[in-house]
N, C-alpha and C positions, 0 to 999 in steps of 0.2 A: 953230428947227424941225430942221435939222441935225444940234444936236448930239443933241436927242430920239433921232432914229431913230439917231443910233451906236450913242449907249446901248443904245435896243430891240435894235440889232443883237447886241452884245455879250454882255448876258444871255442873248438867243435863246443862242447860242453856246455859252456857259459850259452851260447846260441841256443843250442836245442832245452835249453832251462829255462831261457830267460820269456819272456812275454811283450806284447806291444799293447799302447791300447790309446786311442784318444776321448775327449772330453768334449759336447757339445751341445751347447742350449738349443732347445727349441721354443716357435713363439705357439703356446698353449691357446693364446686369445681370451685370456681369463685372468682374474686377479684375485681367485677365492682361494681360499688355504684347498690345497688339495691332500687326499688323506691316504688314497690306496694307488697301487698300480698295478696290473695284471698282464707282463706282457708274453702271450704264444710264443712269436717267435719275433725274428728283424723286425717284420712288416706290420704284424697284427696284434698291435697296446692297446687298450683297454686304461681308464682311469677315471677316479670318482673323487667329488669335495662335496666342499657344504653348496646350502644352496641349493640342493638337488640335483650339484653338476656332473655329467656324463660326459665323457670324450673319447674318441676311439679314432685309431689312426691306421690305414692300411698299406702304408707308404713308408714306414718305418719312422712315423714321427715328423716328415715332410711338411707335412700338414695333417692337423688336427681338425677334425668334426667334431662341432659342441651338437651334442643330440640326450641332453637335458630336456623335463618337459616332457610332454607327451604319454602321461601319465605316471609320474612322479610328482608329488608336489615340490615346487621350489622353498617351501620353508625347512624343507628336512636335512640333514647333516647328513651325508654317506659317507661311511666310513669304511667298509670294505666293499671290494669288486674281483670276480674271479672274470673272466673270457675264456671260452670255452673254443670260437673260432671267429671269423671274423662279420657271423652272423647273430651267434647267440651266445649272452653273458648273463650274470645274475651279479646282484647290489643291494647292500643292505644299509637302512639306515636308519634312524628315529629321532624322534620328535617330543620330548619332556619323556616320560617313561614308557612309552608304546614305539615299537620297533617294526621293519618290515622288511621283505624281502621282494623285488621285484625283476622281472625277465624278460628280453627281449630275444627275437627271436629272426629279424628282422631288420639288422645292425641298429638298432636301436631308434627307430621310425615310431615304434609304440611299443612301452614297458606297459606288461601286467604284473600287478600285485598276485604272488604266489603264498607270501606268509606273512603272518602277523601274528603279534602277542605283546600283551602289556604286563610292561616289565621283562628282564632278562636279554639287555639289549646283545644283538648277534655281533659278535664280534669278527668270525671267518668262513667262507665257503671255501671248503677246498673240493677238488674231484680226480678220478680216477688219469690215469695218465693211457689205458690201453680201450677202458673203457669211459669214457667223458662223458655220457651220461647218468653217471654211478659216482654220486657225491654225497658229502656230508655239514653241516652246517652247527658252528658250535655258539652258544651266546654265554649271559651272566645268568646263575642259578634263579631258578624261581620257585617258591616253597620249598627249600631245601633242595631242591635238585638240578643240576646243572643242567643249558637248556642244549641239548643233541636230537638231531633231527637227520635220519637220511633221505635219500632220493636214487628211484632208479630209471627215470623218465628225463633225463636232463633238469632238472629242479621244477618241473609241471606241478609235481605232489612230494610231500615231505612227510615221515613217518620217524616216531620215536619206538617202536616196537623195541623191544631186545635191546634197546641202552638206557642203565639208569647209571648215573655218576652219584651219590650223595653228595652236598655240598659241606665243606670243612670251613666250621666257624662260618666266619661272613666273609670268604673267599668270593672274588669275581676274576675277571678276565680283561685283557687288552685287545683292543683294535689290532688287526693282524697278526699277531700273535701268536700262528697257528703254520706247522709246515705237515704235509704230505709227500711221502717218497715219489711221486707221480714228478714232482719238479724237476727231477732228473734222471732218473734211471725207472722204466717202466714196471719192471719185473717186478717190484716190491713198493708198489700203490698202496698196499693197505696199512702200512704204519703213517700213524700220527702223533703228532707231539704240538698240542698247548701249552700256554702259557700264564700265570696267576699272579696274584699279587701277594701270595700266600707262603713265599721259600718254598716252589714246589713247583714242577712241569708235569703233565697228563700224559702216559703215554700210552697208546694203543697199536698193537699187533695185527689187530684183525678188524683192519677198520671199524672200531667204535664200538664193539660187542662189550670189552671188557678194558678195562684202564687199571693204569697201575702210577702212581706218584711218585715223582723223583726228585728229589730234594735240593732246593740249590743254595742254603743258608751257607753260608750268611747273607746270602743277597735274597733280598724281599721278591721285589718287581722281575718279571720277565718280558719287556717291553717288547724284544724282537728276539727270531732265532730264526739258526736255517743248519742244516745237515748238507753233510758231504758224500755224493752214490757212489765212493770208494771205500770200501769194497760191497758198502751194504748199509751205508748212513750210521756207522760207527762213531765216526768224527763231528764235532757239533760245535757252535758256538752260540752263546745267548747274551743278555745283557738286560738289566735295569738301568742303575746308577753306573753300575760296577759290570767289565766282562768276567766271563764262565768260561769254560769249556768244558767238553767230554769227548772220552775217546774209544767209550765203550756203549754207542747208543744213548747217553744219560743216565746210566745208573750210577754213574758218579760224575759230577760237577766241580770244578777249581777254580778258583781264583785266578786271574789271568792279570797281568800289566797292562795299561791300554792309553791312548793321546788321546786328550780336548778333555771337554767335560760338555757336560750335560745327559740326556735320557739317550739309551739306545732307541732308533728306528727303522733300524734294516741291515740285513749281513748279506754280500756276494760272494760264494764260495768257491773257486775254481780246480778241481784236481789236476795234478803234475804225478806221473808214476812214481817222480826219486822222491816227493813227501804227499802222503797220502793228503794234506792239507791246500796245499798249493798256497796260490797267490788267492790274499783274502782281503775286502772292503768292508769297511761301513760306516753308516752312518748315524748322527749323533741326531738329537734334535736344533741343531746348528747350522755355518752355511757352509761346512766341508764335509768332505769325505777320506777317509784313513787307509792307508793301502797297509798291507804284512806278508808277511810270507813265513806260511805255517804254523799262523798263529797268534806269531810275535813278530815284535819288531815295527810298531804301526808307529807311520807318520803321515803328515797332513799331503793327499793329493793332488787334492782340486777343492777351490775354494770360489763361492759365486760370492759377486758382490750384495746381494738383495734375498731374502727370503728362507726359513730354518726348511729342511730336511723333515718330512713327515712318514715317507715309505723307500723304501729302495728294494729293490727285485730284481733279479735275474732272467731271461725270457729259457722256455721250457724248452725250448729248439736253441741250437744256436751259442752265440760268444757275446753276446749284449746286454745290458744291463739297463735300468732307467730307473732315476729318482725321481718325486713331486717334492714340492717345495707348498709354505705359506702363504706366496702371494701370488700363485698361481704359475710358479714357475717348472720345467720339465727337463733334464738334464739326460743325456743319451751317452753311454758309453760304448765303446766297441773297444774288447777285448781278445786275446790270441796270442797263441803263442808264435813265438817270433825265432824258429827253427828254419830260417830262409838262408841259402847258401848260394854264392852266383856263381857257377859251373868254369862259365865262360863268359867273356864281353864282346866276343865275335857276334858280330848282326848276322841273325840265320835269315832266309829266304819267306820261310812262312812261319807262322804260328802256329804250334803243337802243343800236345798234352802229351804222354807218354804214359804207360801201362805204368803202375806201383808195382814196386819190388822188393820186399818177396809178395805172391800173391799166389794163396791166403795166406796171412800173415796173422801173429800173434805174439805184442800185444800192436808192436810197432812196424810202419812200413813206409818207403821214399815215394814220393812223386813227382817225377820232373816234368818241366815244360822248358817253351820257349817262346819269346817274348820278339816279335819282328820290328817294331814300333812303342818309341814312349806313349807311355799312359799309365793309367791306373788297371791295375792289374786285380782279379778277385777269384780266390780258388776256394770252392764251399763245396762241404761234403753232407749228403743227404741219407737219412736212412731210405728201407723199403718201399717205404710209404709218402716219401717224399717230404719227410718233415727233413728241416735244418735242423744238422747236428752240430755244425762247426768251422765259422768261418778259418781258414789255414793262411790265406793272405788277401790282404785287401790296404793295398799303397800304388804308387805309381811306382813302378820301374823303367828302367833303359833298357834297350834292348840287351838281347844276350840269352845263354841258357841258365836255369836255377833246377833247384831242387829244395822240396820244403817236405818235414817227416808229419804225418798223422799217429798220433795216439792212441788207441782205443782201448785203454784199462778201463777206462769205465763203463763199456757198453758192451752191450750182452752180443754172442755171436750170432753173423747173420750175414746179410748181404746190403752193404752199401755203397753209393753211387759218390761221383765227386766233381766238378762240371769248374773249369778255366773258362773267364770272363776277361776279354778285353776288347772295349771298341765294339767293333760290330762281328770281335768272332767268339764264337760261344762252341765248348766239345765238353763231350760229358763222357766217364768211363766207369765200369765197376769194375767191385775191389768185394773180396771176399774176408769177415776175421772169423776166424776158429779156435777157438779157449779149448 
């Protein structure tokens, strides 16, 4: 009997650790190397190339809108793009040495030029996660000084007041390059962390007032990086040639083992409670992508046959993920963890959700339903405000009862909702956590 319940134990275990996630191209309708991607949440991506090309999708990638044009010039390179919602974004991009910054407002029917400046081309707009119209905008120095500009108008008007960076030697900057705590955990928006070609990452506490340098020699380049909102963006990963890590914020950087080769272009980083690291991605400037878990341990995912790897992102809501590619290509991931358990196989009468237990809970809590009918099944949990937090299941099942665990180490306490989809029935309940 004993060894029975190890067993049960063990399985349990592996289940509620382990993760699901599938891999799937979308047709972009473009064939221009695309450079940034900015996605909200499922529904609302955001994405820029050369060309002047703009695309945004509010279908989760179903279909794409080319809404290029309309004041952007088509000769200019965009290289980054933040989306703010599924109205208004901002995009930067330049043309020999003069740079610009342009916004719509309007799901992108007509971009205005907001900023410009020649030389010091922009590299990243990030913004506020509680406040979205409270952003910041970083470029390559100009006369000695790094180009930092904020906004507190949704990016209307831009202002360097109160930040000056010096510029070190002849230091510049990377396209996307740049993470804000706002990507995942609200409370703690105003850290930033750049990236240089200088052995050294920017880091700022209080959004952009004062920066402090953090050394990642031996590695030159900082191509791509992204932090982890467990417990406070302690955890980090970056990459030029070569991966990094840090486990203290960035005050110290290591040398890390890593698959493929070529430049970093993007890191996904998913928290698990039992390692603050979780299941982690990224991408090379190639046609894969790398999975690990906690760090280590990367091997090749998914691999397209056509087109290198230029951004990878995570959406700010949610369990999804999206990469561009070179020729125009858009790769959609859906991630989660895969804590799903089938109660029973007896066919119940109707379709139910059932109350989470414990409730309020903390950090962890069960939610059962039941299932009257095959199909595809989808249980997402919402904060206050109705942003996605986190798809919990989305596969087809057979009838029967389950029960699947929600997480919430990483989310600050409050009150959130959690809504079972299947067919044409739809229930929604809340759920309380308390730290």
């Amino acid at each position: 009997m004993k060894k029975i319940s190890i067993v049960i134990f063990l399985f349990a275990f592996i289940r509620l650790s382990g993760y699901s996630q599938y891999w799937t191209e979308q047709n972009s309708g473009v064939n221009v190397e695309l450079n940034s991607v900015s996605p909200v949440s499922h529904d609302i991506i955001w994405v820029c190339g050369n060309g002047g090309t703009v695309l945004r999708t509010s279908n989760g990638g179903a279909n794409w809108i080319n809404v290029s044009g309309a004041g952007i010039p088509n000769s200019v390179s965009l290289v980054n793009i933040w989306s703010i919602d599924a109205s208004t974004a901002l995009v930067t991009g330049y043309l020999g040495s003069d740079t610009w910054v342009w916004r719509t407002s309007n799901s992108g029917a007509n971009w205005v030029q907001v900023f410009s400046q020649s030389g010091g081309r922009i590299n990243g707009i990030v913004m506020k996660g509680l406040q979205p119209n409270r952003g910041l905008l970083q470029g390559n120095p100009v006369g000695g000084r790094w180009t930092l500009f904020r906004t507190t108008n949704g990016g209307i008007n831009w202002d360097s007041s109160g930040m000056y960076l010096s510029q070190n030697g002849s230091e510049a900057g990377w396209k996307n390059s740049i993470f804000i705590g706002s990507q995942a955990i609200y409370s703690v928006d105003s850290l930033i962390w750049f990236g240089t070609n200088n052995s050294r990452i920017y880091y700022s506490s209080n959004f952009g007032t004062n920066w402090t340098p953090q050394s990642t020699a031996p590695e030159v380049n900082t191509y791509a990086l992204e932090f982890l909102g467990i417990p406070s963006f302690t955890d980090g990963l970056a990459g030029g040639e070569n991966l990094i890590r840090t486990s203290n914020g960035g005050m110290n950087w290591t040398p890390q083992s890593s698959t493929g080769s070529g430049n970093f272009s993007g890191f996904v980083m998913f928290g698990l409670l039992v390692d603050y690291y979780g299941y982690c991605w990224y991408t090379r400037n190639t046609s894969s992508i790398y999975r690990g878990f906690g760090g280590s341990g990367w091997s090749v995912e998914y691999t397209v046959p056509l087109g290198n790897y230029k951004h990878f992102s995570r959406a700010r809501s949610g369990s999804y993920c999206w990469g561009v590619r070179s020729n125009g290509g858009i790769t959609k991931c859906a991630y989660y963890l895969s804590g799903l358990n089938q109660i029973s196989s007896e066919v119940p009468e109707n379709f139910s959700l059932f109350q989470n237990y414990p409730n309020p809970f903390n950090p962890s809590t069960h939610i059962g339903f039941r299932i009257a009918e095959s199909g595809l099944v989808r249980i997402i949990v919402y904060d206050a405000l109705g942003r996605e937090i986190q798809i919990l299941v989305d596969q087809e099942l057979s009838p029967g009862t389950y029960e699947v665990d929600f997480n919430g180490a990483e989310l600050p306490s409050g009150v959130y909702y959690y809504k079972l989809e299947s067919g044409s029935f739809v229930e929604t309940k809340r759920m309380v956590l308390i730290k």
